[in-house]
C-alpha positions in Angstrom: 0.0 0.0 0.0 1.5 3.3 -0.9 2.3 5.8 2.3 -0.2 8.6 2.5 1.5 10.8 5.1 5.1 11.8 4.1 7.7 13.2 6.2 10.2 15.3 4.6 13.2 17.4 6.5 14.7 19.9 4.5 11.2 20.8 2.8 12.2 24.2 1.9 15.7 23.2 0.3 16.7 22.4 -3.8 15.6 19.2 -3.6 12.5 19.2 -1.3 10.6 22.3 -3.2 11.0 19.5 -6.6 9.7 16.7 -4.2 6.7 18.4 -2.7 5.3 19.7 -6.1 6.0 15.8 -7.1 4.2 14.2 -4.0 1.4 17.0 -4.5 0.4 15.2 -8.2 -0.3 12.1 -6.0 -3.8 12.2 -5.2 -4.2 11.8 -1.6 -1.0 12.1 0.0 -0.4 14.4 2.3 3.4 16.0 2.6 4.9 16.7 6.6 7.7 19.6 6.4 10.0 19.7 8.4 12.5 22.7 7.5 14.8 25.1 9.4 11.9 27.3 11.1 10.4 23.4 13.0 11.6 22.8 16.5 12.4 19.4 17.8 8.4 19.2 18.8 7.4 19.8 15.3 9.6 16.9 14.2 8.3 14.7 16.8 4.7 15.1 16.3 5.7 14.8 12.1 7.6 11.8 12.5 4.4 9.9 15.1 2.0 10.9 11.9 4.1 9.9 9.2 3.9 6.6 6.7 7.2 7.2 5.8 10.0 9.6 5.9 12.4 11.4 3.3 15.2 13.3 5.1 16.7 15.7 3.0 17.7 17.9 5.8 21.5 19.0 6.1 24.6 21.5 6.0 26.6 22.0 3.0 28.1 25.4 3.3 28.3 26.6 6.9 29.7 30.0 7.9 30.7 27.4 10.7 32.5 24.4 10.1 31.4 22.6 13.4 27.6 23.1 11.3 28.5 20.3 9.4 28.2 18.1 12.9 25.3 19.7 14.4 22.9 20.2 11.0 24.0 16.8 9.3 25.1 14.3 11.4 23.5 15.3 15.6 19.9 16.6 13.9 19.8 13.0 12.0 20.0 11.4 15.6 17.4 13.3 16.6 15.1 12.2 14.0 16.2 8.6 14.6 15.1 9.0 18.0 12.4 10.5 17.3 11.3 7.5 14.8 12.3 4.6 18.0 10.2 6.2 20.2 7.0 5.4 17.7 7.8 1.7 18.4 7.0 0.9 14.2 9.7 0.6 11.8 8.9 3.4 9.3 10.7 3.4 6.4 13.5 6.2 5.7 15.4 7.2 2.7 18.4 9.7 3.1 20.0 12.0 0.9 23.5 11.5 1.7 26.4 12.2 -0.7 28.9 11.2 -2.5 31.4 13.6 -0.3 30.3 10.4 2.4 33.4 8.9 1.2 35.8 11.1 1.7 37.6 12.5 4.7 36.4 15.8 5.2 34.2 17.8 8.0 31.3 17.6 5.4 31.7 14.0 4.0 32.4 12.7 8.1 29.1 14.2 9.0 27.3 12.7 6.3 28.8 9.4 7.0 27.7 9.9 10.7 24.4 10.7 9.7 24.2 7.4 7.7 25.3 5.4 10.6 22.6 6.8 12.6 20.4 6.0 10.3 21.9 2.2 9.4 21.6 1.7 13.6 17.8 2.5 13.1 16.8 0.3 10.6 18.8 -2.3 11.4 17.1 -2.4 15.7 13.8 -1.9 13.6 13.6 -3.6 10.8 12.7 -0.9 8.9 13.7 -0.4 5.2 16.6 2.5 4.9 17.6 3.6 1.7 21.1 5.6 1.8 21.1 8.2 -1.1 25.1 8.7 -1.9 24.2 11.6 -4.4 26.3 13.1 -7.0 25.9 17.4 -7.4 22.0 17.3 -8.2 21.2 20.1 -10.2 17.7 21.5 -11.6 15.3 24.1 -11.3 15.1 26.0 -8.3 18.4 25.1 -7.1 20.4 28.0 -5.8 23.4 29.8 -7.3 26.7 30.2 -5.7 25.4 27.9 -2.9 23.6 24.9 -4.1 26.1 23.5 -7.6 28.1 24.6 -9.7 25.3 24.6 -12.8 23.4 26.9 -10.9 25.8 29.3 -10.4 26.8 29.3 -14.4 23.1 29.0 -15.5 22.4 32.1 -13.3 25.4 34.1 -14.1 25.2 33.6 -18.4 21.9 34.0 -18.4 22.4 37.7 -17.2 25.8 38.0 -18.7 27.5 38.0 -15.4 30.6 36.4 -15.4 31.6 33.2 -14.1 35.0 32.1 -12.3 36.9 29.1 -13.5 40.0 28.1 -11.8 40.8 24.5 -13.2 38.7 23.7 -16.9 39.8 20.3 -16.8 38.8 19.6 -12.8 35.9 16.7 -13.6 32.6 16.7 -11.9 30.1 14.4 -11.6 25.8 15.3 -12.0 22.6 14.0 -10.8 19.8 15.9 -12.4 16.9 16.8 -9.5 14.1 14.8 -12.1 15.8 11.4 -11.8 16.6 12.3 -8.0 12.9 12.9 -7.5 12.0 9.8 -9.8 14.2 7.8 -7.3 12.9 8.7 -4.1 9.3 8.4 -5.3 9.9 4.5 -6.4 11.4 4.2 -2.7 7.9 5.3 -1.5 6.1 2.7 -3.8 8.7 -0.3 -2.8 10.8 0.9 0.1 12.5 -2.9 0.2 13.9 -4.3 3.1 16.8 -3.6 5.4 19.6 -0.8 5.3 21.0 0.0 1.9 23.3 2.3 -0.5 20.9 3.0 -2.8 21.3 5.0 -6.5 19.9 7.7 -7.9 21.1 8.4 -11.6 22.2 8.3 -14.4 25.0 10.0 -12.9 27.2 12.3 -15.3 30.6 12.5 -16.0 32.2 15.6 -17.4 33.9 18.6 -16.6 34.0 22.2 -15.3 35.1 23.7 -18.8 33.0 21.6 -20.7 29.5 22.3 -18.6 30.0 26.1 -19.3 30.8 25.6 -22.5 27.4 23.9 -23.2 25.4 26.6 -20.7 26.8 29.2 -22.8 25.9 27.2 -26.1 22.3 27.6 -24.7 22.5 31.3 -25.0 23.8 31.6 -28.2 21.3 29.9 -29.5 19.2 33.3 -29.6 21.5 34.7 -32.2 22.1 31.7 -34.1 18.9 30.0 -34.3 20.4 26.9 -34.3 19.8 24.1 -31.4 21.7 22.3 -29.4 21.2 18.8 -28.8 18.5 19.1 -26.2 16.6 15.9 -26.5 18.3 13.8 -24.3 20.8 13.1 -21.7 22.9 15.7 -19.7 22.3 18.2 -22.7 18.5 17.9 -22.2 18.9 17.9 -18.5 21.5 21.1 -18.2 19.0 23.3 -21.2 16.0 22.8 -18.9 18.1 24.0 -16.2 19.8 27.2 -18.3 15.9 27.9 -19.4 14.8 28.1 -15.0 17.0 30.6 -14.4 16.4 33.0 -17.2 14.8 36.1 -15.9 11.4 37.6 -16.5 12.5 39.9 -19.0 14.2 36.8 -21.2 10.9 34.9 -21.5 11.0 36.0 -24.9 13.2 37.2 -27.9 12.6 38.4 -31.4 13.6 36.2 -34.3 14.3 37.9 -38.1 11.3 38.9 -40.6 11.9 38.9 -44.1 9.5 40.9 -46.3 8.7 41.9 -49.7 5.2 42.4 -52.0 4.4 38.6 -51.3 3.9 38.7 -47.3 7.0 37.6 -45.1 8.7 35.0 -44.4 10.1 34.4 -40.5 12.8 31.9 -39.6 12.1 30.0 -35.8 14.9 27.2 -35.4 17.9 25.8 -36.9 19.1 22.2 -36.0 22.4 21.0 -36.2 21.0 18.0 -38.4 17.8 17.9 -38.6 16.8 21.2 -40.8 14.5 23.8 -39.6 11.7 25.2 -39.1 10.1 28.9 -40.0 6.8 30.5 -41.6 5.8 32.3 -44.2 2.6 34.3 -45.7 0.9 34.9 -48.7 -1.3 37.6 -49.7 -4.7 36.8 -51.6 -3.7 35.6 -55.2 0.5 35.4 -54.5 2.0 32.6 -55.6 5.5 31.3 -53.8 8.0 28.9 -54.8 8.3 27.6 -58.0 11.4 25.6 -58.1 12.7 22.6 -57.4 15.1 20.8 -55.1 17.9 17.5 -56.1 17.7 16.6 -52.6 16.2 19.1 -50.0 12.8 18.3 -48.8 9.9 19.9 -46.8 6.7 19.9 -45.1 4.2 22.6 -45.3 0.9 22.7 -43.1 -1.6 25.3 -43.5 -2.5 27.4 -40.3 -4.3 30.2 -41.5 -5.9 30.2 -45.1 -6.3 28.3 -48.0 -3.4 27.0 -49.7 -3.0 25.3 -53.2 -0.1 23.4 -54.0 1.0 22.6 -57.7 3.6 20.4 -58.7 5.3 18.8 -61.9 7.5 16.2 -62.4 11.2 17.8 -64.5 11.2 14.6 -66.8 8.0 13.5 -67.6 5.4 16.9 -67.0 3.0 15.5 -65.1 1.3 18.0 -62.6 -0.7 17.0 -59.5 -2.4 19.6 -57.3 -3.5 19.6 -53.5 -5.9 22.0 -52.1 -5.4 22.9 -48.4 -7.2 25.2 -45.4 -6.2 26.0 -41.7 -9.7 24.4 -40.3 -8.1 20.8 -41.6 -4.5 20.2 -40.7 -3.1 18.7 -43.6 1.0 18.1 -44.7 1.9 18.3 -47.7 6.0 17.4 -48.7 8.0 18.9 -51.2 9.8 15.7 -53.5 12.9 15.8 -54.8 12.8 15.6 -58.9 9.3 18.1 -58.5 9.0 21.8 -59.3 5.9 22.8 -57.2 4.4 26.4 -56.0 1.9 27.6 -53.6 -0.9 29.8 -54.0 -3.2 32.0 -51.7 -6.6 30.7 -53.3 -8.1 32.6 -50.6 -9.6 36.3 -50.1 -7.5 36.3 -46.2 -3.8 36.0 -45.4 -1.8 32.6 -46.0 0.2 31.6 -43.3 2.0 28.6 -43.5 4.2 26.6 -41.1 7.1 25.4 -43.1 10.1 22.3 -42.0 12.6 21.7 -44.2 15.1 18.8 -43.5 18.4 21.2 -43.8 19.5 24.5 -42.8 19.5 26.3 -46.1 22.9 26.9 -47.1 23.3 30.2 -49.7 26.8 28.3 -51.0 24.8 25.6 -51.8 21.2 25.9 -52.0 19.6 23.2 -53.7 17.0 25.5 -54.7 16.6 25.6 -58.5 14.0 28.3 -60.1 11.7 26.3 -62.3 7.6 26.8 -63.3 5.1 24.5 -62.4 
């Protein structure tokens, strides 16, 4: 049966703000916080209500270094006490880190913390899941405090700029989606016992590489062409870049070309893949009329009626397709077929238009021809 009642420490931190927006698509479950304002009451009456319990509490940068003890390793005591004293073995998953294996004030504490935690469920039985996480980065994270992807994100996006001592110095990335996937699947099958548990893919690159990329994003407005943003890191680090851009960069102008026909508008450029613009047509203009050896296109009608002509260069045949906004309807462009388009209507043509390449002026594939 999936827990209802969730405790979570550190609700107001990176991590929990992505959880409890997650746990709040659940229908009925009901999300405890515990953040820095609670008092050791507050966590004691959470922890006797809760189904289960996701501690994300903790110190990473204290003005302090004795913080590290007292917010990581002594408050995760507390909540193990706190979770004895309700005499059932509620499950736990921690958010440790991967700084657990080294020997530093900030990895000790977090190593102490898990061995609070590992007494706990071993006395009670109760399923512990030990979270050794990578830097988790994402929306909502905080820059110059929680990674280094916020700070970059942040900074480029506002063309501040950023501080690199070491280009080559490798880091490794958990992106806050697959962290919150995780911890979620720990709520649907906690398992059984005390474990190191995963939360990934984990990335592998480097300082220099993960600005370059962030500051890819951005020239991407000048450009027009993507980046890779489908998958992976690259998908992971754009949606991140996008978060942080402010208010005033929710949107940017693009080029219009013009002339007696209507205008034509580019949107996107892929490295690969083509791209994708519009274009209009006044009532009775005619566009195209040409041909391509190679280069082909999709058109689709979202305003208008549209007729498309074409004829094949070696034999003459012609073939015709009539088209209107009120019925989405693609029609391609074929290699070896000189074809037009006409406004056959008495409003505006506009026209969504993909073509498979980024048109290239050194070599266009774009050969004038009548239909």
């Amino acid at each position: 049966m999936r827990p209802t009642r969730i405790l979570v420490t550190g609700a107001d931190g990176f991590i929990g703000k992505n959880l409890r927006v997650a746990l709040a698509e659940r229908e009925g479950t009901e999300v405890l916080p515990i953040t820095r304002a609670s008092t050791d009451a507050d966590l004691a009456e959470a922890v006797a209500a809760a189904d289960a319990v996701i501690h994300l509490a903790g110190v990473n940068r204290p003005q302090d270094p004795k913080e590290f003890a007292t917010g990581n390793a002594d408050f995760t005591a507390t909540l193990c006490e706190a979770l004895r004293k309700t005499g059932r073995g509620i499950p736990v998953a921690f958010a440790s880190s991967i700084q657990a294996e080294r020997d530093n004030p900030y990895g000790r504490s977090k190593r102490d913390a898990e061995d609070h935690l590992r007494r706990y469920g071993e006395a009670s039985g109760a399923p512990v899941a030990l979270y050794r996480l990578a830097n988790v980065f994402g929306k909502w994270s905080r820059p110059s405090y929680n990674s280094a992807v916020a700070t970059f994100c942040h900074n480029i996006a506002r063309d501040l700029p950023i501080r690199i001592d070491d280009p080559s110095a490798p880091v490794r990335l958990v992106y806050i989606d697959d962290v919150v996937a995780e911890l979620l699947r720990f709520l649907d099958a906690p398992g059984e016992g005390v474990r190191l548990a995963e939360a990934g893919p984990v990335y592998a690159t480097s300082v220099g590489e993960l600005a370059r990329q962030i500051e890819a994003f951005k020239a991407v407005r000048e450009t027009l062409v993507t980046e890779r943003v489908g998958t992976g890191l690259v998908r992971a680090l754009y949606a991140t870049y996008v978060s942080f851009l402010p208010l005033e960069a929710f949107s940017y102008g693009v080029p219009k070309y013009g002339d007696a026909r209507g205008v034509f508008v580019e949107m996107l450029k892929t490295p690969d893949c083509g791209q994708f613009s519009f274009f209009t047509a006044h009532p009775g203009i005619t566009r195209g009329g040409h041909y391509h050896h190679t280069k082909t296109e999709k058109f689709l009608v979202i305003k208008g009626r549209a007729r498309y002509r074409f004829r094949h260069l070696l034999t003459d045949e012609t073939f015709e397709v009539d088209s209107h906004g009120d019925e989405p309807l693609v029609v391609e462009t074929i290699p070896g077929w000189a074809h037009d388009i006409t406004n056959i209507g008495d409003d505006e043509l506009v026209v969504m238009l993909w073509a498979n390449e980024v048109f290239d002026r050194q070599k266009p594939d774009t050969v004038a021809s009548k239909v």
